[in-house]
KEKOL-929343 format. One line per 2 residues: number of its first residue (from 1); their letters; for each residue x, y, z of N, C-alpha, C. Coordinates in steps of 0.2 Angstrom, whole numbers, plus 5000, padded with zeros to 4 digits. Example, Ala and Ser with C-alpha at 12.3 -4.5 7.8 and 13.67 -1.06 7.14 Angstrom:
KEKOL-929343
1> as> 5066:4972:5039:5062:4978:5039:5066:4984:5039  5064:4989:5035:5068:4995:5036:5064:5000:5039
This chain:
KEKOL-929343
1> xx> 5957:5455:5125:5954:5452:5120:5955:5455:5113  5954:5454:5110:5959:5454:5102:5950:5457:5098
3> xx> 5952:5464:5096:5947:5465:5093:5942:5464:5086  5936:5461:5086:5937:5459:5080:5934:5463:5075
5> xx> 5934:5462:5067:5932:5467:5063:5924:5467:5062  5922:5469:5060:5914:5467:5059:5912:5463:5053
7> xx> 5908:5457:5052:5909:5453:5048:5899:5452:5044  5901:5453:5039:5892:5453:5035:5890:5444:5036
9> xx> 5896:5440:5035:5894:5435:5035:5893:5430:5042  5894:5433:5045:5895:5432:5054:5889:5435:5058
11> xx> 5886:5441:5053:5879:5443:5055:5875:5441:5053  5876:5436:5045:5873:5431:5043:5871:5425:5049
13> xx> 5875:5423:5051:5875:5418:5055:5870:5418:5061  5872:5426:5062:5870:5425:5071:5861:5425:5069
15> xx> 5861:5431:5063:5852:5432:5061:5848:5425:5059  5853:5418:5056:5850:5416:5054:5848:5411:5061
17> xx> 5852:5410:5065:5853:5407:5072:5846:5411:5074  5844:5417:5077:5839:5419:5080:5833:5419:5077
19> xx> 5830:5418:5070:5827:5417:5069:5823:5409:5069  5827:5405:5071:5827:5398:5073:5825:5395:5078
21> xx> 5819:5389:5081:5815:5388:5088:5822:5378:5087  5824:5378:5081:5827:5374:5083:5835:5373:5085
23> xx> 5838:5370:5087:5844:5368:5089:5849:5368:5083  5851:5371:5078:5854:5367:5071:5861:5366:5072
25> xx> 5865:5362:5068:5872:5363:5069:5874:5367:5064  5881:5366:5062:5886:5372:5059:5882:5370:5053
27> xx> 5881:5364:5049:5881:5360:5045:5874:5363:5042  5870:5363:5045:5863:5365:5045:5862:5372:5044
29> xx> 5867:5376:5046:5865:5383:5045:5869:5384:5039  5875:5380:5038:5881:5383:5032:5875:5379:5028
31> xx> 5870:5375:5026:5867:5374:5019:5862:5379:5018  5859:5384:5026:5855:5388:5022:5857:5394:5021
33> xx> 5865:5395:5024:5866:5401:5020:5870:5402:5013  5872:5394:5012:5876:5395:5005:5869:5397:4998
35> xx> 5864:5396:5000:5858:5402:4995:5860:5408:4997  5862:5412:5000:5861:5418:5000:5869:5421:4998
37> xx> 5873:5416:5002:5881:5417:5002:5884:5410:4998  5884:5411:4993:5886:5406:4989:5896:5402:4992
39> xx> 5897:5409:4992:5906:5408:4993:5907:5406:5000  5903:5405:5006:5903:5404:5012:5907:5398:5012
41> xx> 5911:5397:5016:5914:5389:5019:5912:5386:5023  5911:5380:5026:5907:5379:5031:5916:5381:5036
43> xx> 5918:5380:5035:5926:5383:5039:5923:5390:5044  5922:5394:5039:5919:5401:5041:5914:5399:5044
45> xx> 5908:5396:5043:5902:5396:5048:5905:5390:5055  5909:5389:5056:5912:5384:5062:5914:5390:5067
47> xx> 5921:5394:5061:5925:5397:5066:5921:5403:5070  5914:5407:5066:5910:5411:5068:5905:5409:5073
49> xx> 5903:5402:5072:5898:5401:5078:5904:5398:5084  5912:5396:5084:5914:5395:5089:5915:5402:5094
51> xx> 5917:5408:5089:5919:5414:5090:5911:5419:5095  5904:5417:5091:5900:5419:5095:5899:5417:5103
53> xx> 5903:5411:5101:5898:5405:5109:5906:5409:5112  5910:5410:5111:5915:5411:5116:5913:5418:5119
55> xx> 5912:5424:5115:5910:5429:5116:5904:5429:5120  5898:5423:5121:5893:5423:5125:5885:5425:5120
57> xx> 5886:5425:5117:5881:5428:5111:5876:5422:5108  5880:5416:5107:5875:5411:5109:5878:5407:5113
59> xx> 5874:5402:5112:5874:5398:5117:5878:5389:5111  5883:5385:5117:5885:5378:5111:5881:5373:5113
61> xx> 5879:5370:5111:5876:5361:5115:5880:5357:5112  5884:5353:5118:5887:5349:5116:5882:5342:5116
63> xx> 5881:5338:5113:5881:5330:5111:5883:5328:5111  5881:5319:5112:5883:5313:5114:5887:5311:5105
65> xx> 5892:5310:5106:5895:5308:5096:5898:5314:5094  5900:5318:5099:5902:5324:5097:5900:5330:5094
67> xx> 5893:5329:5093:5890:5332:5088:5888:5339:5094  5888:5345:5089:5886:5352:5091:5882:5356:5088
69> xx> 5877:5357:5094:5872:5361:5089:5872:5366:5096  5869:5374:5091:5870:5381:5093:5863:5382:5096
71> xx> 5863:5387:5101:5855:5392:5102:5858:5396:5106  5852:5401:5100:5852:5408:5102:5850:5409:5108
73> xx> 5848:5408:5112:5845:5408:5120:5850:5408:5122  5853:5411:5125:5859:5411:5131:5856:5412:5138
75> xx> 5850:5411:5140:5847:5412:5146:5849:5404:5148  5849:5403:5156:5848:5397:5160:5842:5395:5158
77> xx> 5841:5388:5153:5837:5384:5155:5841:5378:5150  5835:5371:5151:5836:5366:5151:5836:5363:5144
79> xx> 5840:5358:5143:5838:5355:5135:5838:5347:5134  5834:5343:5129:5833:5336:5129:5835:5335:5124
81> xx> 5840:5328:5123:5842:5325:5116:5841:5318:5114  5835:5319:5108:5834:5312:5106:5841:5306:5104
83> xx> 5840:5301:5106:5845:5298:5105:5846:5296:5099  5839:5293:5096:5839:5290:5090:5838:5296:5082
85> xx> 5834:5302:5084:5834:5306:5078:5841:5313:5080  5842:5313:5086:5848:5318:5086:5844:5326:5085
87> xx> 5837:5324:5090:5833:5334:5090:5834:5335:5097  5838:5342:5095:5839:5346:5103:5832:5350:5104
89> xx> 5830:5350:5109:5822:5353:5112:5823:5357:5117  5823:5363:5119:5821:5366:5126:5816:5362:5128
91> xx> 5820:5362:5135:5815:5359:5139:5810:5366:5146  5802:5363:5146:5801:5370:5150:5801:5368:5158
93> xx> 5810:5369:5160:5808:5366:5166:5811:5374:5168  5810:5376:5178:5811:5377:5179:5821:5376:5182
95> xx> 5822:5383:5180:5832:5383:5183:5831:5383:5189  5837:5378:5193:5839:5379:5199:5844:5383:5200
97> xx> 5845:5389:5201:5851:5391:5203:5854:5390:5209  5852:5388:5212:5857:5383:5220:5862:5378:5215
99> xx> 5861:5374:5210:5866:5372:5209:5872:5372:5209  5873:5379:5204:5879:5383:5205:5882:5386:5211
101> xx> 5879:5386:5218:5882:5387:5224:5884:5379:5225  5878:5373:5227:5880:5367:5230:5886:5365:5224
103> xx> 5889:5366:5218:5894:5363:5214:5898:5367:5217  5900:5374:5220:5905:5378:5223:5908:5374:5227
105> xx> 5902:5373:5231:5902:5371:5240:5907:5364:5239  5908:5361:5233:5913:5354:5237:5920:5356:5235
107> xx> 5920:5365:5235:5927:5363:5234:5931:5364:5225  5928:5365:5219:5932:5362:5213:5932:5370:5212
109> xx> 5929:5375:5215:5932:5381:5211:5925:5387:5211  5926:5391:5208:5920:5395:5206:5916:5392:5201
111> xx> 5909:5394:5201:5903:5391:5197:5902:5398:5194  5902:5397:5187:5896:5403:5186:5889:5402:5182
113> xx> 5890:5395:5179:5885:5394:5178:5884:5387:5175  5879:5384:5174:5879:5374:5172:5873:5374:5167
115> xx> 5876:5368:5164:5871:5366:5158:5867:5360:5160  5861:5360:5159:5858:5351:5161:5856:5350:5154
117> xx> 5856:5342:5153:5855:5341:5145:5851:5334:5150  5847:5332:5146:5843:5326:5145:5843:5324:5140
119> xx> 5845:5316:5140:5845:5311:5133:5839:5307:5135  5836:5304:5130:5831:5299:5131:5828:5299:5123
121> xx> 5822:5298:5122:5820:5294:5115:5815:5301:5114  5813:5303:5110:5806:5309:5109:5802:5307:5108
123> xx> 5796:5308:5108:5789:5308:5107:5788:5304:5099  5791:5308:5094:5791:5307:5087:5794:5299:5086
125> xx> 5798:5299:5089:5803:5292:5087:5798:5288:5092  5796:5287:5097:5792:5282:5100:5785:5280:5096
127> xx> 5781:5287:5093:5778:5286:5088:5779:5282:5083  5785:5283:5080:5787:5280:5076:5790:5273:5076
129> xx> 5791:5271:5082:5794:5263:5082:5789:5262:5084  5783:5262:5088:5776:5258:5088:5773:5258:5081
131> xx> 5773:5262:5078:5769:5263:5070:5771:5256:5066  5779:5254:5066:5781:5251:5062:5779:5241:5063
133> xx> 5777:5240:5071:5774:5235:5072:5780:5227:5069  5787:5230:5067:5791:5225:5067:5796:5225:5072
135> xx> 5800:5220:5073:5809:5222:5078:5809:5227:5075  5812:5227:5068:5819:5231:5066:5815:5241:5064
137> xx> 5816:5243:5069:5813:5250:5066:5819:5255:5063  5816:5258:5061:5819:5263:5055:5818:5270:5057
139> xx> 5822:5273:5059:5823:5283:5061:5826:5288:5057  5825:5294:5056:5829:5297:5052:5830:5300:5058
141> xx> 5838:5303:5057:5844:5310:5062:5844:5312:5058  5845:5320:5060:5847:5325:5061:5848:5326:5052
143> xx> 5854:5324:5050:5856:5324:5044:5850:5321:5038  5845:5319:5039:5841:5315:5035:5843:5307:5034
145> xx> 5848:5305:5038:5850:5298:5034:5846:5294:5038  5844:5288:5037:5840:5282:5040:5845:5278:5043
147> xx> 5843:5278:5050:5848:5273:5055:5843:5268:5056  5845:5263:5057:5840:5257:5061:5842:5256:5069
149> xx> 5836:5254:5071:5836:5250:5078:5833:5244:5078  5835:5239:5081:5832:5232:5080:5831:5229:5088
């Protein structure tokens, strides 16, 4: 592995990562360090957060739409993805570790380890399409924009 140099704005990233209880994407963390690191690219906070999760330092969540969002948690545990607001959540279930034997056992190879993700609706968003008492309800994701459901 190709060594790398030590990077201020990379230790920016990972500090701002662990300070954090939520899930954020590149997009989310490159807004909150352009205040402190004005010249940051979001390019740079891409390649540093794909360079962490390669190295095992965090952890990627892959989403449904392609979308990625990072946690500093690298332990085994479980996460839920709102479909309508796009919030990633630990979930407090307990791990199975039999999984990673019963996936070995058919055959496809070495396991060393599995993610489980859960999509469904959250709490917030069900709250809030009851609140609005019409069809067409109205969410905000992730990014702040207003999507509808009807």
């Amino acid at each position: 592995m190709k060594i790398r140099k030590h990077s201020r704005q990379r230790d920016a990233i990972l500090k701002n990562l662990s300070s954090r209880l939520d899930h954020p994407t590149a997009d989310m963390i490159y807004r909150e360090l352009r205040e402190e690191y004005p010249r940051i690219s979001l390019g740079t906070v891409y390649r540093n957060l794909n360079l962490l999760a390669e190295l095992g330092q965090i952890r990627k969540i892959h989403c449904e739409g392609g979308t990625e969002h990072y946690d500093y948690d690298t332990s085994d545990h479980c996460h839920f993805v709102c479909k309508h607001c796009g919030g990633v959540v630990d979930l407090p279930l307990e791990t199975d570790h039999q999984l990673n034997a019963l996936a070995a056992e058919t055959g496809i190879g070495s396991v060393e380890c599995h993610a489980l993700v859960f999509y469904g609706i959250c709490s917030s968003c069900q709250a809030a399409a009851k609140g609005t008492g019409s069809r067409e309800r109205r969410f905000l994701n992730m990014s702040g924009n207003e999507t509808k459901n009807t």
